[in-house]
C-alpha positions as CSV (number, residue, x, y, z in Angstrom):
1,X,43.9,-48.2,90.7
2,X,42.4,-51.6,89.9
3,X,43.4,-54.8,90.1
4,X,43.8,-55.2,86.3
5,X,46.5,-52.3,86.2
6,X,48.9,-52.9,88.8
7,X,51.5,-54.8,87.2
8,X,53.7,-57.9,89.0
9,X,57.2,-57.2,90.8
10,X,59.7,-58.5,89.0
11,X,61.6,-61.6,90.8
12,X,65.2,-59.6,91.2
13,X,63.5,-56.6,92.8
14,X,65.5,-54.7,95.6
15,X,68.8,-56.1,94.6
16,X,71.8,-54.1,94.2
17,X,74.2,-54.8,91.8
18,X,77.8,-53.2,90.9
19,X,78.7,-53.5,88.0
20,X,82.4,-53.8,87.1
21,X,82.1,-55.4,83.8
22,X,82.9,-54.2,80.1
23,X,82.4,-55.6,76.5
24,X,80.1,-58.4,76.3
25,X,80.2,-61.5,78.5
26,X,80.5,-59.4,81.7
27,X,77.7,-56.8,80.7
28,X,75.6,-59.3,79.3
29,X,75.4,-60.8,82.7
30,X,74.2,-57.6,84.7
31,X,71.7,-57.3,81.7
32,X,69.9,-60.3,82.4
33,X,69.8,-59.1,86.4
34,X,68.8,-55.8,85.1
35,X,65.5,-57.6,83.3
36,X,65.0,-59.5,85.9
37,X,64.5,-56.8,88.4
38,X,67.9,-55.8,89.9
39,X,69.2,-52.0,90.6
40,X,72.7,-52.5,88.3
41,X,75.0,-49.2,88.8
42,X,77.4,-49.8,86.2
43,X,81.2,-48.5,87.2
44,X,82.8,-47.0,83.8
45,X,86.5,-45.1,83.8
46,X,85.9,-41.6,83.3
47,X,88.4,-41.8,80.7
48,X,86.0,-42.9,78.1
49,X,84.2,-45.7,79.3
50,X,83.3,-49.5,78.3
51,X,84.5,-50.7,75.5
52,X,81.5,-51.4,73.3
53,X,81.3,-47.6,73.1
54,X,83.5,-47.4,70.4
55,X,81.5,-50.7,68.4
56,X,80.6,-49.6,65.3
57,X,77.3,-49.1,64.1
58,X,76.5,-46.1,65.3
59,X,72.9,-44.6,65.4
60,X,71.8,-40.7,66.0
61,X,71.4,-37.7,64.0
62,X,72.5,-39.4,60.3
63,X,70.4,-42.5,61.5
64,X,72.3,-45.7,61.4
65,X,76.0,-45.5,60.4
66,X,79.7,-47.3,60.3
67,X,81.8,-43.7,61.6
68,X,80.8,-41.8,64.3
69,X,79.5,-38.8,62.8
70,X,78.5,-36.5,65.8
71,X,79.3,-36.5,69.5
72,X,76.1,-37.8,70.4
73,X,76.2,-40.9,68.2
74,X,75.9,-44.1,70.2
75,X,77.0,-47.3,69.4
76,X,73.9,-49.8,69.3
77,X,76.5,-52.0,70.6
78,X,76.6,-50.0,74.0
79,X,72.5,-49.1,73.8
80,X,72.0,-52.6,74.0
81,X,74.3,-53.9,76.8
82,X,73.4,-50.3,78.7
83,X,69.8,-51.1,79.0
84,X,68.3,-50.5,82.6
85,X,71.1,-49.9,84.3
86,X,73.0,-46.7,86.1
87,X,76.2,-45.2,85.1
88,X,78.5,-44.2,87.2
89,X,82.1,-43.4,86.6
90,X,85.3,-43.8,88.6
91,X,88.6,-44.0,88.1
92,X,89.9,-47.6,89.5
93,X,93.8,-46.2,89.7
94,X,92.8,-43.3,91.5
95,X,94.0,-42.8,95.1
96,X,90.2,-42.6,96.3
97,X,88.8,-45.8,94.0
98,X,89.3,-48.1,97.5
99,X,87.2,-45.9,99.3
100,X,84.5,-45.4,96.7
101,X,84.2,-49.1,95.8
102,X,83.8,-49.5,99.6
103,X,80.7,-47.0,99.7
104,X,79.4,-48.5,96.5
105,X,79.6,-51.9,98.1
106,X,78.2,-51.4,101.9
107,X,75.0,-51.7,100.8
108,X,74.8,-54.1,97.7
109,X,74.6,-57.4,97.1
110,X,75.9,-58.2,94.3
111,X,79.0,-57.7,92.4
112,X,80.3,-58.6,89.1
113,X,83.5,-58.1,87.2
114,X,85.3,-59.8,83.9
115,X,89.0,-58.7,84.0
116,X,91.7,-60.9,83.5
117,X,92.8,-63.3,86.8
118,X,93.8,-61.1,89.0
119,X,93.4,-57.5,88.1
120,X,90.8,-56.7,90.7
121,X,92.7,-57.8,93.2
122,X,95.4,-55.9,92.1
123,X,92.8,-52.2,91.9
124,X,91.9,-53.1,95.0
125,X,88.0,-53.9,93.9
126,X,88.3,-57.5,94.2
127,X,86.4,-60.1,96.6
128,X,88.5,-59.4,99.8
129,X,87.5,-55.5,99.5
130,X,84.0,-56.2,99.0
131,X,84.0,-59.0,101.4
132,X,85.8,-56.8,103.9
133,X,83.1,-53.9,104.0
134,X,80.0,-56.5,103.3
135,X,80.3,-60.0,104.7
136,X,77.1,-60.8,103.1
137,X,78.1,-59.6,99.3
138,X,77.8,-62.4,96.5
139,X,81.2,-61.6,94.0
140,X,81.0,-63.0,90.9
141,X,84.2,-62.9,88.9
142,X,83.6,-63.8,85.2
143,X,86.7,-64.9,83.3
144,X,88.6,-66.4,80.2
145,X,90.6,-69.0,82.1
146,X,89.1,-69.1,85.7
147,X,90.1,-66.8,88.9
148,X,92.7,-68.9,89.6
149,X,94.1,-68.8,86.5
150,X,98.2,-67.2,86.3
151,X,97.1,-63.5,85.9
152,X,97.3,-61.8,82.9
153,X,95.5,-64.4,80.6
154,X,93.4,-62.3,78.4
155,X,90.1,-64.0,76.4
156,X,88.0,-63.2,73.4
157,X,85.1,-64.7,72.4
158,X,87.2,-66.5,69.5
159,X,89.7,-67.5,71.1
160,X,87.9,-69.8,73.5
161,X,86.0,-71.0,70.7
162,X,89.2,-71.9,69.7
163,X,90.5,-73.5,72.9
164,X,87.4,-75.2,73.2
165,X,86.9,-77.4,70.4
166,X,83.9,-75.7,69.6
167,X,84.8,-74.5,66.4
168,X,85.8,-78.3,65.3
169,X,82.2,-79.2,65.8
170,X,81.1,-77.4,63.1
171,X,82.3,-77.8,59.1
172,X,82.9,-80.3,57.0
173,X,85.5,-82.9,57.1
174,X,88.6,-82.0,56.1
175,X,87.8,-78.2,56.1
176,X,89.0,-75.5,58.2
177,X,87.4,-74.7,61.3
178,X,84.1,-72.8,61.3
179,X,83.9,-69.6,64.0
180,X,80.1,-69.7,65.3
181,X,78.4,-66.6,63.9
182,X,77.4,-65.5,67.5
183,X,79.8,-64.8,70.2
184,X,78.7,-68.0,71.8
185,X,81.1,-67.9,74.8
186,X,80.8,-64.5,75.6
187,X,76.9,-64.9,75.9
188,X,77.6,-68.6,77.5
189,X,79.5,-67.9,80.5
190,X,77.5,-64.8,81.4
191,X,74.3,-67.2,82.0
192,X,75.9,-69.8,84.5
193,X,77.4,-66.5,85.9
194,X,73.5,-65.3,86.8
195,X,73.2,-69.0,87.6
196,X,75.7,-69.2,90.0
197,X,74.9,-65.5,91.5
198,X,71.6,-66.7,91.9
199,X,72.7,-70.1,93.8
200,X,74.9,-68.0,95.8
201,X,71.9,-65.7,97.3
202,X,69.8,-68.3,97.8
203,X,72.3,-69.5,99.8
204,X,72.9,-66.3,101.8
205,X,69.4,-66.6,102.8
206,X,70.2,-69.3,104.7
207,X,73.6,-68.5,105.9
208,X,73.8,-65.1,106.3
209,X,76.7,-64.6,104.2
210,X,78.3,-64.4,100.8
211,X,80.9,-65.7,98.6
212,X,83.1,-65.6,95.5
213,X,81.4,-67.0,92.1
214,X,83.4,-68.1,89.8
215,X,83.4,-68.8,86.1
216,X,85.3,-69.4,83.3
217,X,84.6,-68.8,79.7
218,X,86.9,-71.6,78.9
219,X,85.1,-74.3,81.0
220,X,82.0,-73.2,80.3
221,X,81.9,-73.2,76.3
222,X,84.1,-76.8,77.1
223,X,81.5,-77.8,79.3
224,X,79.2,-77.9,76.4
225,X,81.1,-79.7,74.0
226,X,81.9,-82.3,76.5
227,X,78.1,-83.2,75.8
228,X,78.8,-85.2,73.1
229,X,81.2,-88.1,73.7
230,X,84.5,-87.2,71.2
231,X,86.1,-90.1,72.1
232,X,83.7,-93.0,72.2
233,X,82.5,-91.7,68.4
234,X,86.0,-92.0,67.2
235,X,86.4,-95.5,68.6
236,X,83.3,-96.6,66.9
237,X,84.7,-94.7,63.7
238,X,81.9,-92.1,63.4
239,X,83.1,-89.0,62.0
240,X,82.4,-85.8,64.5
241,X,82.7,-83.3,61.8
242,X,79.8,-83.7,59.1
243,X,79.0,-80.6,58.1
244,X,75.1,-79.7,57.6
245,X,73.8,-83.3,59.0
246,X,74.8,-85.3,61.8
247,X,75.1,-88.5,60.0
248,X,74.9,-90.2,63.6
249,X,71.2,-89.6,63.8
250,X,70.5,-89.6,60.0
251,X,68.2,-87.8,58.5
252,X,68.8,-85.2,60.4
253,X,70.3,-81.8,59.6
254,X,70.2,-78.5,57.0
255,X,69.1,-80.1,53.1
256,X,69.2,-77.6,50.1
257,X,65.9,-76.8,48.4
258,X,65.7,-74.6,44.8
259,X,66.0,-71.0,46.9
260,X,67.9,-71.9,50.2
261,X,67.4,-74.6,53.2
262,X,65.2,-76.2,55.4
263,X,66.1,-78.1,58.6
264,X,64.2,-81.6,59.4
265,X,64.2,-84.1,62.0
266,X,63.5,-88.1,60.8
267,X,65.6,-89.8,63.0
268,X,62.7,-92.1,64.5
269,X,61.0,-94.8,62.8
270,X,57.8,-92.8,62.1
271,X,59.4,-90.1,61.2
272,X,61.4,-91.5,58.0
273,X,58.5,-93.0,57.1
274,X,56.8,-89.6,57.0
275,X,60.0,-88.2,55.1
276,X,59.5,-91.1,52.6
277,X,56.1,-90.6,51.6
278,X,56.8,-86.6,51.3
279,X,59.7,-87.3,48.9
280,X,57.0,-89.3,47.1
281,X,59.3,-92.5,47.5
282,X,57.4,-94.4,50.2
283,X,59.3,-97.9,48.5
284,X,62.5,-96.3,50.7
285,X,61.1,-97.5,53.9
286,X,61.1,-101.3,53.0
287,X,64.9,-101.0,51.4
288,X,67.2,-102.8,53.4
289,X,69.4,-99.8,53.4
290,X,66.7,-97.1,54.5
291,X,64.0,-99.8,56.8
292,X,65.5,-99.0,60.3
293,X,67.6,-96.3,62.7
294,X,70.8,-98.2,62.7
295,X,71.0,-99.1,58.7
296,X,69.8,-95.1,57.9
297,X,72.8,-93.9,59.9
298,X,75.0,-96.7,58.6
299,X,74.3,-95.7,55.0
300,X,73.5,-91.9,55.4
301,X,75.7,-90.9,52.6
302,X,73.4,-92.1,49.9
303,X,70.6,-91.1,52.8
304,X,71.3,-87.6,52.2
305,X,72.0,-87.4,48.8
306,X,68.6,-88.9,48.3
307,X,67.1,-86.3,50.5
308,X,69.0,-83.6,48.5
309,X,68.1,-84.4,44.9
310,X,64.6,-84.5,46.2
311,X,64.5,-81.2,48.3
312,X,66.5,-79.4,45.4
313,X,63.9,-79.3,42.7
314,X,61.6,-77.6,45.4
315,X,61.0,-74.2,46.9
316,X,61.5,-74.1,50.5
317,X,58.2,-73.0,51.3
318,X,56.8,-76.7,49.4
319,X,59.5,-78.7,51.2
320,X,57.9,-77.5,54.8
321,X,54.6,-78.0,53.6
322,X,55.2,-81.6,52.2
323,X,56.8,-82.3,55.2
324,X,55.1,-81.0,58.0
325,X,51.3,-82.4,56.1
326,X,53.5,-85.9,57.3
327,X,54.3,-84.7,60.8
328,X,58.2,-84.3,60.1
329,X,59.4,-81.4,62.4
330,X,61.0,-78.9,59.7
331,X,62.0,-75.6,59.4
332,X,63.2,-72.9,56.9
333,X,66.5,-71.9,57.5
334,X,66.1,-68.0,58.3
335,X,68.5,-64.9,58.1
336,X,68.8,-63.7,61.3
337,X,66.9,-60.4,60.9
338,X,64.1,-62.5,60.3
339,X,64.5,-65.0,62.8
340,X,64.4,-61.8,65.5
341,X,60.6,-60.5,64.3
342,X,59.2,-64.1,64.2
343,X,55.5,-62.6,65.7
344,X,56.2,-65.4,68.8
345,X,59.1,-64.3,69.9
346,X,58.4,-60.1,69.9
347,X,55.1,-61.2,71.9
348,X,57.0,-62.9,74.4
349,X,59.7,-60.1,74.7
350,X,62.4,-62.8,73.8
351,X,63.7,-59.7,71.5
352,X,62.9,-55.9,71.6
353,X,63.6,-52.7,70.0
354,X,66.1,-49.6,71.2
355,X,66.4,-46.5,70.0
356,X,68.5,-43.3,70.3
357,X,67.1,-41.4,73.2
358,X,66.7,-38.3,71.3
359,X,66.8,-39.5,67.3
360,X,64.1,-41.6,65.7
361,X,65.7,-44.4,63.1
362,X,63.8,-46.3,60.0
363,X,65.7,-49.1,60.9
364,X,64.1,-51.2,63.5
365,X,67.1,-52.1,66.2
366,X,65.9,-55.3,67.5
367,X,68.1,-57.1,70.0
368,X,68.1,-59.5,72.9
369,X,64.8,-59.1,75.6
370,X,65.1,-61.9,78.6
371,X,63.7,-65.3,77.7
372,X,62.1,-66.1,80.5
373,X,58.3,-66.2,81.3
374,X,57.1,-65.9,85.0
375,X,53.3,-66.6,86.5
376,X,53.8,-64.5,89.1
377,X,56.1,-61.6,88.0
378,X,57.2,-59.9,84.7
379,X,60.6,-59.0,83.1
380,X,61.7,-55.7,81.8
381,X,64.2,-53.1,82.1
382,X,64.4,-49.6,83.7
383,X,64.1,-46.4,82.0
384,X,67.6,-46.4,83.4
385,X,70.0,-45.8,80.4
386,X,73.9,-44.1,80.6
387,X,74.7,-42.8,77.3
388,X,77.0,-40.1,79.0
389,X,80.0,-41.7,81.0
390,X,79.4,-41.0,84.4
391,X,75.5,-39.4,83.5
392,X,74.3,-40.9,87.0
393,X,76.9,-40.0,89.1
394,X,75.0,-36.8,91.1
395,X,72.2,-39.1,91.7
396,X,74.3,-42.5,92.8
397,X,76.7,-40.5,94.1
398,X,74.2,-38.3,96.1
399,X,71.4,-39.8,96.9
400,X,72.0,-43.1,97.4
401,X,75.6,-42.6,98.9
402,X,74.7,-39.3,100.7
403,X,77.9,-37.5,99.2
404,X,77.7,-33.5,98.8
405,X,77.5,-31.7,95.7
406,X,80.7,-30.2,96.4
407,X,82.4,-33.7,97.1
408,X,81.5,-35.1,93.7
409,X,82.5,-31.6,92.3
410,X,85.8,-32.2,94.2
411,X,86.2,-35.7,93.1
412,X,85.4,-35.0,89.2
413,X,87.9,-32.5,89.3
414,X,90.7,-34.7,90.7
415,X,89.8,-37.2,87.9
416,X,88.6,-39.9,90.6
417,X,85.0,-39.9,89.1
């Protein structure tokens, strides 16, 4: 083997993680550990598994559909979050779940879970159980409202967009609120999770031991509004809620063109000039209303009408090339399943395609890769894939935990596994 074929480590290899989680936020976590390396044995009831199971679409035999059709349909819901990662199943109510966790945990590192406050206390999986049969475990709970939170305080993605503010930040004045089209906190919270997992074992490295990560879906998605200063723009009278610009930083923001949007940036004095001469109105740079930051944002009503009756005689594709011959960062506004085979971000692995193990489909399934680039090592995931409940258990169960063929038998029977 030469040089030029053996392939870099990734960073996370030869860490175990168990993986409690179900839905989005929580899985979505242990997929980012899984890219990055990690051995993730994902813990599913026996009693039909994680939730995204049942997500419609489906893909399989009929190709992409709403209904499961067959038995061996999967939801691409479930193929996505279950990349790289081995399933196990086990039954947390089950009079033998305190012992299994314990096996599972002896010798891992890692653990992650997203019930409600409380719950995995209450099964008996929680931090004091792992902590009790590995002092040097890393337990991340992922939550709505925090760990610490009065137990039972269940969490969607919407509703802490709700709590949040987040969805006031969005939408025009006077408007209803506007739900962001991706599940923003469920996919929020699982990345300081991995950031605070990976805190946490750097920290073991020097200490020796673990502890409890904690994170809230609430204070995360809050911590991000907090980046803009509600408040102070009030006092000043600036409106927070303006729609497709940010009238605060004028021009800036999504302008209409003949057939659909672009996105530009003029904020800076270069800039607008740039965006003046493209409009073919250079004389807009010496008006008193347009000839500096401060008077652009203090008259970017007429601003942005200006910018509108321009950009909506023109095709979008004209508008980004007026604009960018000036040097004005601009951009079409793309449908999503566009945005996902933009040639730079497939070659970077930023997104990928599944498939049904056993049935081809015309429709390419792109989703999420792991959008991070290393010198020294690569990303990826493991051939690893549970589309059974439970499909790994003879070899977790086995050979890594050294139980007996008749043991698991025993145990599947009893509905423990």
């Amino acid at each position: 083997m030469t040089d030029e074929t053996i392939q870099p480590p990734r960073p996370l290899e030869g860490l175990r993680v168990i993986d409690l989680t179900r839905a989005l936020a929580g899985p979505y976590a242990t997929l980012l550990l899984a890219g990055l390396g990690a051995e993730v044995i994902k813990v599913e009831d026996p009693r039909g598994g994680d939730l995204a199971r049942e997500n419609s679409p489906y893909v399989g035999r009929d190709g992409v559909v709403v209904e499961r059709q067959h038995d061996d349909d999967v939801s691409i819901s479930h193929l996505t979050r279950a990349r790289g990662k081995y399933g196990v199943s086990l039954n947390l109510k089950s009079p033998e779940a305190a012992g299994i966790f314990a096996d599972l945990v002896r010798d891992a590192d890692i653990v992650v879970e997203n019930f409600s406050a409380g719950v995995a206390d209450r099964l008996g999986v929680g931090y004091a159980a792992a902590r009790a049969v590995n002092p040097r475990i890393v337990y991340c709970s992922l939550s709505g409202f925090g760990a610490d939170a009065p137990e039972g305080g269940k969490a969607m993605d919407v509703i802490i967009q709700a709590l949040s503010g987040a969805m006031y930040t969005s939408g025009e004045p006077g408007h209803p609120p506007v739900r962001f089209g991706v599940p923003i906190a469920d996919m929020l919270a699982p990345v300081f999770s991995v950031i605070g997992i990976l805190a946490a074992i750097e920290q073991r490295h020097r200490t020796g031991v673990g502890q409890h990560v904690d994170v809230s879906m609430l204070g995360a998605l809050t911590s991000f509004v907090a980046i803009e200063n509600w408040s102070a723009m009030a006092a000043a009278g600036m409106e927070s809620r303006t729609g497709l610009t940010v009238q605060r930083l004028s021009p800036f923001g999504v302008f209409a063109c003949a057939d659909g949007y672009v996105a530009l940036v003029a904020v800076h004095e270069k800039l607008a000039q740039g965006l003046f001469r493209a409009m073919g109105q250079p004389e807009l740079g010496q008006n008193p209303r347009f000839s500096g930051r401060d008077v652009r944002v203090a008259n970017a009503n007429d601003l942005e009408a200006r910018i509108n009756a321009w950009s909506q005689t023109l095709p979008t594709a004209e508008v980004v090339r007026l604009l960018e011959a000036e040097g004005v960062p601009v951009a079409p506004v793309r449908h999503p399943e566009d945005a996902l085979v933009d040639p730079r971000v497939m070659a970077r692995g930023e997104t990928m395609s599944v498939a049904h193990p056993t049935y081809s489909s015309t429709v390419d399934l792109r989703t999420s890769g792991v959008p991070i680039k290393f010198s020294g090592a690569r990303i990826g995931f493991d051939e690893a894939l549970a589309i059974r409940v439970g499909e790994h258990n003879q070899d977790v169960y086995g050979r890594l935990m050294g139980y007996a063929p008749e043991e698991i038998a025993a145990l599947t029977a009893r509905g423990a596994i």
